[in-house]
C-alpha positions in Angstrom: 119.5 146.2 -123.0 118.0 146.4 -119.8 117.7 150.0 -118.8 115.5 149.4 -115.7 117.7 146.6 -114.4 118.7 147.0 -110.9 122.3 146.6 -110.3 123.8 144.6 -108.3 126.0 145.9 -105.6 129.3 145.2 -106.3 132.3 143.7 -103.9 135.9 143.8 -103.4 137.8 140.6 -105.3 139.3 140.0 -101.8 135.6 138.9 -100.7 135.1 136.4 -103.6 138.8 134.8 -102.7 137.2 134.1 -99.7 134.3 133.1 -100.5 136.5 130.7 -102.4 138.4 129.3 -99.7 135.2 128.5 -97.6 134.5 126.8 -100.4 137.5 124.8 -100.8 137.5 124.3 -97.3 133.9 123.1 -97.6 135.1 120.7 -100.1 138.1 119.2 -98.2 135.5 118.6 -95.0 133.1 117.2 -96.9 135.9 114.6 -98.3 137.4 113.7 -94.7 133.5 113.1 -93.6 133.1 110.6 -96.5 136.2 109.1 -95.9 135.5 108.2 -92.5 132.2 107.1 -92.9 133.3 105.0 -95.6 136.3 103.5 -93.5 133.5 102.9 -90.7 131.2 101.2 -93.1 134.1 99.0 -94.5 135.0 98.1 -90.2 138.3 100.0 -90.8 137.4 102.9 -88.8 135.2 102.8 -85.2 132.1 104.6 -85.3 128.5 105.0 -83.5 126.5 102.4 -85.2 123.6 104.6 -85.9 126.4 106.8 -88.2 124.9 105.3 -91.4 121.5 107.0 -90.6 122.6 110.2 -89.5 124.3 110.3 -92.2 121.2 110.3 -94.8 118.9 111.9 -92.5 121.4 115.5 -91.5 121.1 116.3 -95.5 117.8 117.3 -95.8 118.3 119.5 -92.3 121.7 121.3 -93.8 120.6 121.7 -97.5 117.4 123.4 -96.2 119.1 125.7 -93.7 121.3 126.7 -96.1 118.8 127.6 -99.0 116.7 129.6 -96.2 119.6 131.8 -95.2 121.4 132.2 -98.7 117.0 133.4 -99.6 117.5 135.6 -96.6 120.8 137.2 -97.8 119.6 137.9 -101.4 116.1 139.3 -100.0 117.9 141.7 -97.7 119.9 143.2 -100.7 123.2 141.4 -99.9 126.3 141.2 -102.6 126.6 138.1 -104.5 130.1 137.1 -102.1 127.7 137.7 -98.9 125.0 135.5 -100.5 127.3 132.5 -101.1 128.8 133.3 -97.3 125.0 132.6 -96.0 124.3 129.8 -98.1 127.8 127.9 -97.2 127.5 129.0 -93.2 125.2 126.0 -92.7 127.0 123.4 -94.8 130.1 124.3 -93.1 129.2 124.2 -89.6 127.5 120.6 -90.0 130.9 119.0 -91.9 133.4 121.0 -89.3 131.4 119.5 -86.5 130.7 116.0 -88.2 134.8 115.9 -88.9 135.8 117.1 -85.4 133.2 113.9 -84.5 134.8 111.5 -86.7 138.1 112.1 -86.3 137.5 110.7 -82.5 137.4 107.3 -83.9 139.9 104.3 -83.6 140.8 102.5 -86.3 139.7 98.5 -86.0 142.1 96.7 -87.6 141.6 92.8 -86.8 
């Protein structure tokens, strides 16, 4: 249908799985974050007081950085798997680091 199309460059299946599994591990980080801000707003879990701010204002600094270098990926001609890579890189730096952060707590119970 499309005769002057470019095609895409294509990629092993083994690059997708894991693409996948940064995904999924995306996913999981993202979950343990929530639940210890959530245990820290709720005075369950210790945490820096300021937590509920950063925690609003490092979203617009991730999202962005992410979108930049998943632009930069797909600009330079990258596959769709190496696209995804970029765009996740960002996302998953800030939850491993917020996690490894978190996960210092204490709980306060009573």
């Amino acid at each position: 249908m499309f005769p002057f199309f470019p095609v895409v460059a294509t990629s092993d299946p083994f690059n997708f799985m894991r693409v996948s599994g940064e995904m999924v591990t995306l996913g999981i980080e993202s979950q343990s974050v929530i639940m210890y801000r959530l245990l820290g707003m709720s005075g369950l879990w210790a945490v820096h007081p300021d937590e509920n701010e950063r925690m609003i204002s490092e979203k617009h600094v991730a999202f962005t950085e992410s979108v930049s270098s998943a632009f930069q990926a797909v600009m330079s001609g990258k596959s769709p798997d190496r696209v995804m890579s970029a765009a996740i890189e960002p996302l998953r730096s800030k939850t491993k680091s917020n996690v490894q952060r978190l996960s210092q707590g204490d709980p306060s119970l009573g």
